[in-house]
MIVOLO-710150 format. One record per residue (C-alpha): residue number from 1; residue in three letters; y negated, x, z negated. Coordinates in nm, 4 decimals, padded with zeros to 6 digits. Example, Ala and Ser with C-alpha at 12.3 -4.5 7.8 and 13.67 -1.06 7.14 Angstrom:
// MIVOLO-710150
+-----+-----+----------+----------+----------+
!   k !   r !        y !        x !        z !
+-----+-----+----------+----------+----------+
!   1 ! ALA !  00.4500 !  01.2300 ! -00.7800 !
!   2 ! SER !  00.1060 !  01.3670 ! -00.7140 !
+-----+-----+----------+----------+----------+
//
This chain:
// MIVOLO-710150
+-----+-----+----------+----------+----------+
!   k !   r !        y !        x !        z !
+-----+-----+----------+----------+----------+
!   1 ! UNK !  01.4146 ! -06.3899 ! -03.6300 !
!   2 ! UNK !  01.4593 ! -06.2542 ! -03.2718 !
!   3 ! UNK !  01.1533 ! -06.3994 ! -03.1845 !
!   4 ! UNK !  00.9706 ! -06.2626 ! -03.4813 !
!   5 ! UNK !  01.1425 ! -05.9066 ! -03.3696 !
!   6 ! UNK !  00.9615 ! -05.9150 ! -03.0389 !
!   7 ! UNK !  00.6563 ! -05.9815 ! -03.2056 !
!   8 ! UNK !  00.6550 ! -05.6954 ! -03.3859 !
!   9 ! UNK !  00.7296 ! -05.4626 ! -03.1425 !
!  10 ! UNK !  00.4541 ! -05.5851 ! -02.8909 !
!  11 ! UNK !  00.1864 ! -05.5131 ! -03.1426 !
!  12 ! UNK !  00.3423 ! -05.1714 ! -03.1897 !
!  13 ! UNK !  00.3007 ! -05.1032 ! -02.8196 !
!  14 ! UNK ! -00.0180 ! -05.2499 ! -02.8203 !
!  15 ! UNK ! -00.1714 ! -05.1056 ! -03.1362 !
!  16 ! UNK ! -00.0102 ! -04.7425 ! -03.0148 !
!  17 ! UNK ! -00.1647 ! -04.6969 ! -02.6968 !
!  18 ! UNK ! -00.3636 ! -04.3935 ! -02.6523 !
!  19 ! UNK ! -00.6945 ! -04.6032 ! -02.5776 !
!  20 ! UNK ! -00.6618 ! -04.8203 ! -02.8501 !
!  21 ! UNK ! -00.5288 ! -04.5592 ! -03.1644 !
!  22 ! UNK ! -00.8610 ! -04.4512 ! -03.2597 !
!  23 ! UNK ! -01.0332 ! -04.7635 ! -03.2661 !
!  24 ! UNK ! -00.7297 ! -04.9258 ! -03.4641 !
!  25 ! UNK ! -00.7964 ! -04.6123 ! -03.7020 !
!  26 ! UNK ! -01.1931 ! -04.6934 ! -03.7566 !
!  27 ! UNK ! -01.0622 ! -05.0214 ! -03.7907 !
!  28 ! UNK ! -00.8697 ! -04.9055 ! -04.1214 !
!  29 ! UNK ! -00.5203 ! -05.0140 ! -04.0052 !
!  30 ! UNK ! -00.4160 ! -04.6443 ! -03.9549 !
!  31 ! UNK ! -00.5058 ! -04.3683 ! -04.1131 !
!  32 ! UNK ! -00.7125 ! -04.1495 ! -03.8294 !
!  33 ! UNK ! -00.5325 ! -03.7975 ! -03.8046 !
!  34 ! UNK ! -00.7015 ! -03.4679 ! -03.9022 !
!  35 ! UNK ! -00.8737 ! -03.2594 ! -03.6357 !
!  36 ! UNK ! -00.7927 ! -02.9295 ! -03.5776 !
!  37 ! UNK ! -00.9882 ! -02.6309 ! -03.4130 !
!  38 ! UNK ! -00.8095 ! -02.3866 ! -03.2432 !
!  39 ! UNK ! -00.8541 ! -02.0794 ! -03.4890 !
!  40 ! UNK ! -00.8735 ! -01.7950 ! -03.1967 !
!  41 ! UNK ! -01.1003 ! -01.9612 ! -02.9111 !
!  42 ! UNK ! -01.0707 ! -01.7578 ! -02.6088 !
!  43 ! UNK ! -01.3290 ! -01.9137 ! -02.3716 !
!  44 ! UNK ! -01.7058 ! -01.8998 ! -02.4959 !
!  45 ! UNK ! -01.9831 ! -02.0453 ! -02.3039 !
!  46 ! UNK ! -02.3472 ! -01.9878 ! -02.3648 !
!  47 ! UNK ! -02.6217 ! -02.0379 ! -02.0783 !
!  48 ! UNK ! -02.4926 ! -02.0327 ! -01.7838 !
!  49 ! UNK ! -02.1583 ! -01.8156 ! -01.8138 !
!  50 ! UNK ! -01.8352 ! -01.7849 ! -02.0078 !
!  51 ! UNK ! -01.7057 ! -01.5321 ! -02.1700 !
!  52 ! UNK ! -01.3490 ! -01.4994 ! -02.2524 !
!  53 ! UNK ! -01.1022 ! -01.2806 ! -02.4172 !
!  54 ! UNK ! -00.7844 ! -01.4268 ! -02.2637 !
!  55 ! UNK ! -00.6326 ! -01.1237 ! -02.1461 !
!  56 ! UNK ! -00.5815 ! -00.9838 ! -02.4668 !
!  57 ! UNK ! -00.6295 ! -00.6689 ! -02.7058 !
!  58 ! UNK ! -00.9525 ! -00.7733 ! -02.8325 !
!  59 ! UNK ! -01.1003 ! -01.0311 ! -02.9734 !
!  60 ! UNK ! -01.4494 ! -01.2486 ! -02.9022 !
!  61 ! UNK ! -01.6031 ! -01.3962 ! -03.2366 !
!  62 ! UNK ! -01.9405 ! -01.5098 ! -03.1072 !
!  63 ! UNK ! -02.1079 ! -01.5496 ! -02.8050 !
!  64 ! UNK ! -02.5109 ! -01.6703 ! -02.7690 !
!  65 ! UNK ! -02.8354 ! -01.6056 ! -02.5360 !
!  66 ! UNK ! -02.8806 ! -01.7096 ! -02.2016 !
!  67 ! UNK ! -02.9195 ! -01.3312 ! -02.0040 !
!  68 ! UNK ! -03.2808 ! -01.2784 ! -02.0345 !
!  69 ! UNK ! -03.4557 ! -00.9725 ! -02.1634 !
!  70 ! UNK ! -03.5984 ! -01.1627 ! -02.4460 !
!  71 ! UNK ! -03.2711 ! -01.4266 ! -02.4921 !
!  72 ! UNK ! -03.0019 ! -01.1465 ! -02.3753 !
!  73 ! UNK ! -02.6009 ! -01.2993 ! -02.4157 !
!  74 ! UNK ! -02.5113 ! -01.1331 ! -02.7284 !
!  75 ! UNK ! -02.1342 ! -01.0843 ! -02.7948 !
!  76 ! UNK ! -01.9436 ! -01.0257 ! -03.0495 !
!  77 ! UNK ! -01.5951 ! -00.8420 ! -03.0528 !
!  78 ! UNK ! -01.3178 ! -00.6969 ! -03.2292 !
!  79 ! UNK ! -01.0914 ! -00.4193 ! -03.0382 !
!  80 ! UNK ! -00.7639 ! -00.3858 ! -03.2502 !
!  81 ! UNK ! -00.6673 ! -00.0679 ! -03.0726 !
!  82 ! UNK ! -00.8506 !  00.2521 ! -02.8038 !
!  83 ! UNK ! -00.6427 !  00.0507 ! -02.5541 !
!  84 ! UNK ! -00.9153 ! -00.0403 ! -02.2343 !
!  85 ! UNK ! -00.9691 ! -00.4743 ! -02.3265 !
!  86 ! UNK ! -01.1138 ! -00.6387 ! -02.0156 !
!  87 ! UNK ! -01.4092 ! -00.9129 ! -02.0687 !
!  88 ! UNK ! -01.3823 ! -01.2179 ! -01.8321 !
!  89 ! UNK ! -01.7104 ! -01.3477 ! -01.7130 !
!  90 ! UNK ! -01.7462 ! -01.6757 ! -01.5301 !
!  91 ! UNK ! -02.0407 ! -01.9225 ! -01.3867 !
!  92 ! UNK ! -02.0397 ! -02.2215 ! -01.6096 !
!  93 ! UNK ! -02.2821 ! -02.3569 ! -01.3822 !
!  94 ! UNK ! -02.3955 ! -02.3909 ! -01.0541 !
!  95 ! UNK ! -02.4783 ! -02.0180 ! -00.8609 !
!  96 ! UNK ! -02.7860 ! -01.9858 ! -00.7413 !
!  97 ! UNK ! -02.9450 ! -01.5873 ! -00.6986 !
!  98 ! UNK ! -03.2499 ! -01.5496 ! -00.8920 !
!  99 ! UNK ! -03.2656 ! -01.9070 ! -01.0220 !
! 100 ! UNK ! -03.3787 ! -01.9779 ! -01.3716 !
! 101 ! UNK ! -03.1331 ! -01.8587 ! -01.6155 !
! 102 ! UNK ! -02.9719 ! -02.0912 ! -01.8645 !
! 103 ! UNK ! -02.9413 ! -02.3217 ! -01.6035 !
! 104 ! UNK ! -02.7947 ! -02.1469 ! -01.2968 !
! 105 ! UNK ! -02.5324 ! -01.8299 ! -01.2924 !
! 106 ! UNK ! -02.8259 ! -01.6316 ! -01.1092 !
! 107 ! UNK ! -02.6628 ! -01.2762 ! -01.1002 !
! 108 ! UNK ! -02.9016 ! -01.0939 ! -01.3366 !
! 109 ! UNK ! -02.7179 ! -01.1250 ! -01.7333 !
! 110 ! UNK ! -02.9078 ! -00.8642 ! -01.9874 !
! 111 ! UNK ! -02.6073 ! -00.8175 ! -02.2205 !
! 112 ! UNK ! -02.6547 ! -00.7545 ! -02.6332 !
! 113 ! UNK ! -02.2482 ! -00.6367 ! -02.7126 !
! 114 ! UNK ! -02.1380 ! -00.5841 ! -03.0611 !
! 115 ! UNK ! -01.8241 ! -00.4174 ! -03.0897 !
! 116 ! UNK ! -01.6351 ! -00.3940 ! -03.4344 !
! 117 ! UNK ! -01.4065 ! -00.0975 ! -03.3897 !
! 118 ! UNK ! -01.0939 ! -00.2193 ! -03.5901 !
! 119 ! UNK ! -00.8821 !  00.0119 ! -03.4828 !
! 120 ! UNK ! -00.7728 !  00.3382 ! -03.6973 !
! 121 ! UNK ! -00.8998 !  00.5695 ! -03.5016 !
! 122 ! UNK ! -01.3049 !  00.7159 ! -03.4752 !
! 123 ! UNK ! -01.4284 !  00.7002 ! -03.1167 !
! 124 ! UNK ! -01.6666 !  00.9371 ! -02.9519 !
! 125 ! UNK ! -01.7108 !  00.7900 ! -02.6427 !
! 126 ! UNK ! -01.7143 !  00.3924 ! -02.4856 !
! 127 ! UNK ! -01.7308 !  00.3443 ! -02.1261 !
! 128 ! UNK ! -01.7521 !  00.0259 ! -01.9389 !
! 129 ! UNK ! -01.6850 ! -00.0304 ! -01.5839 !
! 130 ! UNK ! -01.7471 ! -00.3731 ! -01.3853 !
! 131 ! UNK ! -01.5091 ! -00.5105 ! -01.1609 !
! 132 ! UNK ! -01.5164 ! -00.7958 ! -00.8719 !
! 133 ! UNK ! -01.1175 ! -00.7804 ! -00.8418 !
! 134 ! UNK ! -00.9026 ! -00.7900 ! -01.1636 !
! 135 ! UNK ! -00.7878 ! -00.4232 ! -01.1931 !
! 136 ! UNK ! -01.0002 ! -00.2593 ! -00.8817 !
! 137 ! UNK ! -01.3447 ! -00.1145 ! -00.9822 !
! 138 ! UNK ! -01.6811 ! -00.2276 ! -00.8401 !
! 139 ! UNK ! -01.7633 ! -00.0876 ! -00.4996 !
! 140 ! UNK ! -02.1168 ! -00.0366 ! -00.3358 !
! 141 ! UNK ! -02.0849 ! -00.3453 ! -00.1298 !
! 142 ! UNK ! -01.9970 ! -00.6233 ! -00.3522 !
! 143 ! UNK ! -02.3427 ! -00.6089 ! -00.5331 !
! 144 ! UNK ! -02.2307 ! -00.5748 ! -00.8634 !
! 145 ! UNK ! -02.4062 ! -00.2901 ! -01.0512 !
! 146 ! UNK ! -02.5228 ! -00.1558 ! -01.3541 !
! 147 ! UNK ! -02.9206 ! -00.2154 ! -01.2365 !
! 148 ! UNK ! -02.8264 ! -00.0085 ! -00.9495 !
! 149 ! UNK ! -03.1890 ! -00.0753 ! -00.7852 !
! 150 ! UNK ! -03.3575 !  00.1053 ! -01.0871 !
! 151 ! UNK ! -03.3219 !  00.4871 ! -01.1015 !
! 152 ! UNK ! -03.4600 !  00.4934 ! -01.4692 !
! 153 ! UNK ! -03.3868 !  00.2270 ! -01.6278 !
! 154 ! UNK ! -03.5349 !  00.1447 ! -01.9895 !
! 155 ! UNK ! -03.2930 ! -00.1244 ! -02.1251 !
! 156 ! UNK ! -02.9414 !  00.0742 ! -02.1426 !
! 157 ! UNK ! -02.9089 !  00.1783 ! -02.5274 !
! 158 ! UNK ! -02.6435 !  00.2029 ! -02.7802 !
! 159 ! UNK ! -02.6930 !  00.2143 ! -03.1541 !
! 160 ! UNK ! -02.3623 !  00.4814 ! -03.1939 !
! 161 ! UNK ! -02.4326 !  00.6982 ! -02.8813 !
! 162 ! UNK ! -02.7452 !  00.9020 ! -02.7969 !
! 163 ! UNK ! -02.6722 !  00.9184 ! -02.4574 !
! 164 ! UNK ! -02.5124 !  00.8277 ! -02.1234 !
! 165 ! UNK ! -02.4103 !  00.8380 ! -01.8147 !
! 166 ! UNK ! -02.4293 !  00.6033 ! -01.5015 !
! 167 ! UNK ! -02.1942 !  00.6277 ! -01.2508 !
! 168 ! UNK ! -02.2843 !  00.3645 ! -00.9508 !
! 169 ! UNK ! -02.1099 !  00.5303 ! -00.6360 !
! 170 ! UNK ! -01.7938 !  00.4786 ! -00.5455 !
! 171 ! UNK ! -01.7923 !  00.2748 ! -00.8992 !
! 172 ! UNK ! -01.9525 !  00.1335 ! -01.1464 !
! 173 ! UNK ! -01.9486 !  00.2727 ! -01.5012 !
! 174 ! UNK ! -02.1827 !  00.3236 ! -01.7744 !
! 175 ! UNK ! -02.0319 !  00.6427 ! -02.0312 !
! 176 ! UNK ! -02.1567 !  00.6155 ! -02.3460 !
! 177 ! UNK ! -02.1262 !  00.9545 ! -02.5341 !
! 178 ! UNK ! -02.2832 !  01.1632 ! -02.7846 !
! 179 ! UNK ! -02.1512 !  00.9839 ! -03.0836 !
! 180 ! UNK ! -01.9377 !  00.8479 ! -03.3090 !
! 181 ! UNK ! -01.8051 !  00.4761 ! -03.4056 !
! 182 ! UNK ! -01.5654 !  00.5159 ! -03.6921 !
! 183 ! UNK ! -01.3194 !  00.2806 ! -03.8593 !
! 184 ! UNK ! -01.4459 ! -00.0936 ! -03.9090 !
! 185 ! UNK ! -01.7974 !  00.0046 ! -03.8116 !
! 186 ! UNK ! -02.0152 ! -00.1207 ! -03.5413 !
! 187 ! UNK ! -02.1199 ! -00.0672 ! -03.2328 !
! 188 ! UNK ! -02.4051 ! -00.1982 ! -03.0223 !
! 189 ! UNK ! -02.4606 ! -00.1716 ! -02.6759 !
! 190 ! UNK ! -02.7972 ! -00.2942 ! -02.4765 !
! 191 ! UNK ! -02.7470 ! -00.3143 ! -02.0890 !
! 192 ! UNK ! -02.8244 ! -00.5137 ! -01.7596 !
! 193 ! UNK ! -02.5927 ! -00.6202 ! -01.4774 !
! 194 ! UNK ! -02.6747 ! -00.7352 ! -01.1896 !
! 195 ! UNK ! -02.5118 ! -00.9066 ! -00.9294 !
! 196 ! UNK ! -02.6750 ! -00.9659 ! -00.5659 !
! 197 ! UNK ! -02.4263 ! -01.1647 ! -00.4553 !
! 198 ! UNK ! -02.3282 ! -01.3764 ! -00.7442 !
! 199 ! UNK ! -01.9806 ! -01.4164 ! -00.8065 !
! 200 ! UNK ! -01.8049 ! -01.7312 ! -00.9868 !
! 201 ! UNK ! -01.5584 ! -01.4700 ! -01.1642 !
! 202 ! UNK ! -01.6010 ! -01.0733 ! -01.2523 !
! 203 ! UNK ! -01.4897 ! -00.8588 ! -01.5165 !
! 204 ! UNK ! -01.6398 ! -00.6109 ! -01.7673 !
! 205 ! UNK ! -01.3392 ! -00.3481 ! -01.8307 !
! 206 ! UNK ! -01.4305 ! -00.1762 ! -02.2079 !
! 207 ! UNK ! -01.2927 !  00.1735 ! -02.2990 !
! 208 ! UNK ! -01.3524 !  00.3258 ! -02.6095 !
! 209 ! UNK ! -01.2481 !  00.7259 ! -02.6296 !
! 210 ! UNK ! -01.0958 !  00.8920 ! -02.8960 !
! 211 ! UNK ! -01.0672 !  01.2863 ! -02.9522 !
! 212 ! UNK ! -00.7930 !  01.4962 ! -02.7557 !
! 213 ! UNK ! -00.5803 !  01.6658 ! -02.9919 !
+-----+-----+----------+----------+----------+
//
């Protein structure tokens, strides 16, 4: 009986170890356990960057393109609140400046954002404002810009706003304004950023306005 005993738990060990669980479970001796997706993925890659909501008040629910002017990196979002959300962007692969996109982080990312404005409140203005350090704006010499090197540049557009304004010294900010994005509607916003100096981590800082009562 002892003997038997031993047996038994030697083939639990064996049958139980990590390497061996799921091909006991094609094998039909145990049942293979369910996968599940994480419902709220923060981290979304797509060419050559991520994208990530991870430090909070908004939400990312798609992410696709790899930064061209014909394939821009369209995102979609959800802001809960008119609290400022700030976008994480990373190089999910090698950095190399003004190598082919979609396969290097080259510095140049034409961005498509939709932004579902789930808050309760109607907002008249959006700004966004780039950043090399978490919570210190852009300055002139870290060569992160809205398209700094083009004085009139065609692809900055919104589908809410009529117009805007480009603020690239001391910081960089793009104002949308002349507008309105109301409850549960959507925004769009068409823009480049470039950055000379490529960076393996920067952040895109979005503000939407509401009216001052």
């Amino acid at each position: 009986m002892r003997k038997l005993e031993q047996f038994g738990l030697s083939l639990t060990r064996f049958l139980f170890t990590p390497r061996r669980i799921y091909r006991v479970a094609l094998l039909g001796l145990l049942p293979l356990a369910p996968i599940h997706v994480q419902a709220d993925q923060k981290v979304w890659t797509t060419g050559a960057y991520s994208f990530s909501d991870e430090l909070g008040g908004f939400r990312i629910t798609g992410a696709s393109g790899i930064g061209t002017r014909q394939d821009p990196f369209v995102i979609t979002e959800e802001l809960n609140s008119t609290t400022p959300v700030t976008l994480t962007i990373r190089a999910a692969r090698p950095i190399q400046s003004l190598g082919t996109a979609g396969e290097f982080a080259n510095g140049l990312l034409y961005m498509h954002i939709d932004v579902l404005n789930n808050s309760n409140q109607g907002w008249i203005e959006f700004r966004f404002e780039l950043q090399s350090i978490l919570g210190q704006p852009s300055l002139d010499d870290d060569g992160l810009s809205f398209d700094q090197p083009d004085p009139t540049p065609h692809n900055i557009w919104s589908s809410g706003f009529a117009d805007y304004e480009r603020e690239l010294t001391p910081y960089d900010r793009l104002l949308f304004k002349d507008g309105k994005i109301d409850p549960l509607k959507t925004a769009t916003f068409d823009f480049l950023i470039t950055d000379f100096a490529p960076k393996h981590t920067f952040y895109l800082v979005q503000e939407p306005r509401v009216p001052v009562s």
